[in-house]
Structures are given as C-alpha cells and as structure tokens.
N, C-alpha and C positions, 0 to 999 in steps of 0.2 A: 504494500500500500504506500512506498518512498510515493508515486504522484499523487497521492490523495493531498496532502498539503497543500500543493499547488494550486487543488481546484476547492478545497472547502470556502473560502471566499469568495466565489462564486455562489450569486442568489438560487440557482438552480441545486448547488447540491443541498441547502436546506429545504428544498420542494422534494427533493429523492430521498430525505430523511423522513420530513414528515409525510409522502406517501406509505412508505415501506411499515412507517409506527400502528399502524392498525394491526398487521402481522406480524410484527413483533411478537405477541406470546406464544402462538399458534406454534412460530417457530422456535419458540425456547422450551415449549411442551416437546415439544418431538426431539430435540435436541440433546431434554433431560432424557427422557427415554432412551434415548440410543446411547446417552454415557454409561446411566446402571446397565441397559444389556451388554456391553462392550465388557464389561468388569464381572458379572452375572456367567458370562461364558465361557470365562477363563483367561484372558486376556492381562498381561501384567499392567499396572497404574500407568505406567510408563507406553506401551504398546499401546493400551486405550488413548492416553493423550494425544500422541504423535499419530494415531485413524486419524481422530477429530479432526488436528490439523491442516495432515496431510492431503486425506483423501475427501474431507469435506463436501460428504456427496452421503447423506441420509440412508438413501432408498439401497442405493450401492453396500453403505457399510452392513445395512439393516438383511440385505439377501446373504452377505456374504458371512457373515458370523454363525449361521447353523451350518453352511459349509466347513466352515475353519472347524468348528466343535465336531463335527462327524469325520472327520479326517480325510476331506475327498480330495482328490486330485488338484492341483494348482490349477489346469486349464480348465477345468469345471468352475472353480472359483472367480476367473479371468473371465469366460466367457460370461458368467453369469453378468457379474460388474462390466462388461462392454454392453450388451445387453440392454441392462436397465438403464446405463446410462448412453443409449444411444440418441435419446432427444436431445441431448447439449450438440450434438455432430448437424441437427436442422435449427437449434438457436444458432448456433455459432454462421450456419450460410446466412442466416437474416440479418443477422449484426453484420457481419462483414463489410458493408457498403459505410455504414456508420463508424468502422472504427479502420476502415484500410489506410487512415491518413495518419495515425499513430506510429509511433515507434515500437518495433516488435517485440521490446520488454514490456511494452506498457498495454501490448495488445493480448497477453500470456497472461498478466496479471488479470485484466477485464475477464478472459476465459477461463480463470479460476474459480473468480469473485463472482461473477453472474450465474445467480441459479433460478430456479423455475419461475417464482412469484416475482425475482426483479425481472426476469427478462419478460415478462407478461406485462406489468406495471409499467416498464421503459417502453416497450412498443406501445401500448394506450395509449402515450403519454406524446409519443414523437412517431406515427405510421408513416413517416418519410426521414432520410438523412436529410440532415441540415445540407444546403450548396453553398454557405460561407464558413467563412472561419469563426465568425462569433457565434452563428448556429449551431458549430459544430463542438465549439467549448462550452456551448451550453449542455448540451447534449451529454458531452461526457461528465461534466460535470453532476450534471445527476444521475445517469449511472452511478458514478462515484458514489454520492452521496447514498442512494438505494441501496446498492451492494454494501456498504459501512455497515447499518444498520442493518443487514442480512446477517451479514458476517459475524459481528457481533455478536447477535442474539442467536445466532445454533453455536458458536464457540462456548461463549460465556457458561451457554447453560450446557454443555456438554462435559467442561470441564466440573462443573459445578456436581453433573451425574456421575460424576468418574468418584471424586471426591468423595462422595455422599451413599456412593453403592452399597456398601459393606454394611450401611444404618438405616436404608429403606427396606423395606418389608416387601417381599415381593407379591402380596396378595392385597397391595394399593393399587394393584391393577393399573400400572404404568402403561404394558404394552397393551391393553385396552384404548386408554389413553391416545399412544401414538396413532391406533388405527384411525381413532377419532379424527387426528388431526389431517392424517392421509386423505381421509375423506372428502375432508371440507379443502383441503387444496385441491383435489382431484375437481371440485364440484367448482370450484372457483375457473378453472384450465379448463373445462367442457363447453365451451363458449359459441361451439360450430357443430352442425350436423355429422360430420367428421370424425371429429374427436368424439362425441357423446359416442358413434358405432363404435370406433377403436376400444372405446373403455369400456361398452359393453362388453363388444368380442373378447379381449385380454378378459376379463374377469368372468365368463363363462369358460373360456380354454382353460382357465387354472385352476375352475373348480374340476370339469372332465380328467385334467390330467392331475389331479392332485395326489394318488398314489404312486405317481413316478417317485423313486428313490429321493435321496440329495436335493430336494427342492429344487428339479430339473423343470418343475410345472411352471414354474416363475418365466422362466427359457421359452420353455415352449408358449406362453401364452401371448410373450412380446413378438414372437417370432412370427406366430397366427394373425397376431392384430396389424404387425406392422404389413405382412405379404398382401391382407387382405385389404388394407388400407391404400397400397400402393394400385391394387388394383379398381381402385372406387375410386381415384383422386382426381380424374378426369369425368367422372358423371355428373351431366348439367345442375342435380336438380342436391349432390351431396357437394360439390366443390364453393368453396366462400371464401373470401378472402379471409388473410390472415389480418388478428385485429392490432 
C-alpha cells in the first residue's frame, strides 16, 4: 500500500472509504470466521497469520483448509484455489483499461487489494475509465480508498480470529455465521440474469456432486456453472451489460 499515501488526499478516496463502510462488518464476520477455522484445523499461529496475509482471498482459504486437514494432494488443493478464485482472472480484464496507465508495481498491488464487493462498488461507481489524467487519479484514488477499508477489515478481524481461536467455543456457530455472510455477498453480486443462472447452476452441481471425496464438489460445481455460462453468454434475452 507504499501508493496509498499519495492518493488519501484525494476527495475520492474518502468517497471509497465511506462507500466500502457499510460492509465493513459483513467482512470482518467472515474474516473472524476464517481466523478460528485457520487455527480450529490445525494450522500453526504463525501459518494462520501469514494465509491471512498472504493469500487474502476468503473463499480460497475457506475451500482449501478441509483439503490441507484431509491430506490431499497439492494439485487438488491448487486447482481447487485457481478455481474459486477464477473470477478475479474476469475483474482483472475489466479493470484493465482503468489501470493500464499505472506502473506495474502499482498495478500488482491494485490486483491484490481489489476483491469482490470493491470491484463491484468501483465499477457502480465509474462504468467507464476516466480519458484524462484527473479522471483517472480520481478513479484510483478510490479504488485506493475502497480496497483500504476492505483490506483492513478481513485482516484486522482475521488476525483478531487467529488470536482468539483457542477461547471461542466452537458451538457459537461461527461457520454458520460465515455462511451467512457468503450469502448476502452472493445476493448482493447477483445483479444480472446471468449470474443469478451461474449461482443457481454452481449451487445445484455441488449439492448433486457432494459425495465426491476431498470437496472435489466445490470443483466440479464452478467448472459446470462456468462451461454453462460461457455457453448462455451470447443469448439475447440472458446477456446485460456489466454494471
């Protein structure tokens, strides 16, 4: 975050703070959630922190942790985590026009920092790149600001879960909790005819396939919605723009 500095004085990144403040708990629920399971599954203080960190990607950490605990193969855990996190691979073509004017340190950090409810939030916010230079530092700048407060609030409360794991009870129905929270982000991302079949489809294939081994259903469900998605993406009455 070395360019964040540069742009918090800019009025926009207080406008990508205060949009992102509404979900802020949603994301420090799920956050806490995935610190106690991180630590719940075996994982040292230390390991669990550096997930957090590193891979700073929920959904990912959250598939791959019954993997790690069942002892499956590396490339089942890999493909799993490519997988789920194959949507950042369709943000990142969208952003692209918005951030090709950056320097490629600064365009590696935005593709860290940007996750699902900022890059939803920033396109609302901007459905075309800026074609000047002050548009376009407006622009990052709340980014910037968005992703701060993203960032924060799954770290914060991540490490907080780390810390905390060994003295919550695990019959507070935490991962209840997170389901909850997936929910309502999911229900938030369904905005197109589109996506609502995708999230159908995925979530019928992963009930069908849920006796596959290794939480291979997960795999197979994104693999079903995405094929069948690509094949709907061109029919008149299911294609809409992105918002």
């Amino acid at each position: 975050m070395f360019f964040v500095a540069a742009l918090r004085r800019h009025p926009e990144f207080r406008v990508g703070m205060r949009q992102m403040a509404p979900q802020a708990p949603g994301i420090a629920a799920w956050g806490l959630m995935t610190g106690v399971a991180m630590v719940k599954s075996g994982l040292s203080v230390t390991e669990s922190l550096l997930m957090s960190v590193l891979v700073f990607a929920g959904s990912s950490q959250l598939a791959s942790l019954p993997l790690i605990i069942a002892g499956a193969p590396a490339w089942v855990i890999l493909a799993t985590g490519f997988c789920v996190n194959l949507r950042f691979v369709v943000f990142s073509l969208h952003l692209r026009p918005y951030l090709m004017h950056l320097p490629r340190r600064e365009r590696l950090v935005h593709g860290y920092l940007t996750a699902d409810l900022s890059y939803v939030i920033f396109t609302r916010r901007f459905p075309q790149p800026a074609q000047d230079a002050a548009g376009r530092r407006a622009q990052e700048a709340f980014l910037a600001g968005n992703c701060a407060v993203n960032w924060a609030s799954w770290v914060g409360a991540s490490v907080v879960g780390v810390a905390l794991a060994n003295f919550i009870p695990t019959h507070w129905g935490l991962g209840f909790a997170g389901i909850l929270c997936l929910v309502g982000i999911l229900c938030s991302l369904a905005s197109t005819r589109l996506r609502i079949v995708s999230a159908s489809v995925a979530g019928a294939a992963a009930v069908v396939a849920y006796t596959l081994p290794l939480k291979l259903n997960i795999v197979v469900a994104i693999a079903v919605a995405v094929l069948l998605c690509l094949g709907l993406e061109k029919h008149p009455r299911l294609k809409e723009a992105a918002p």
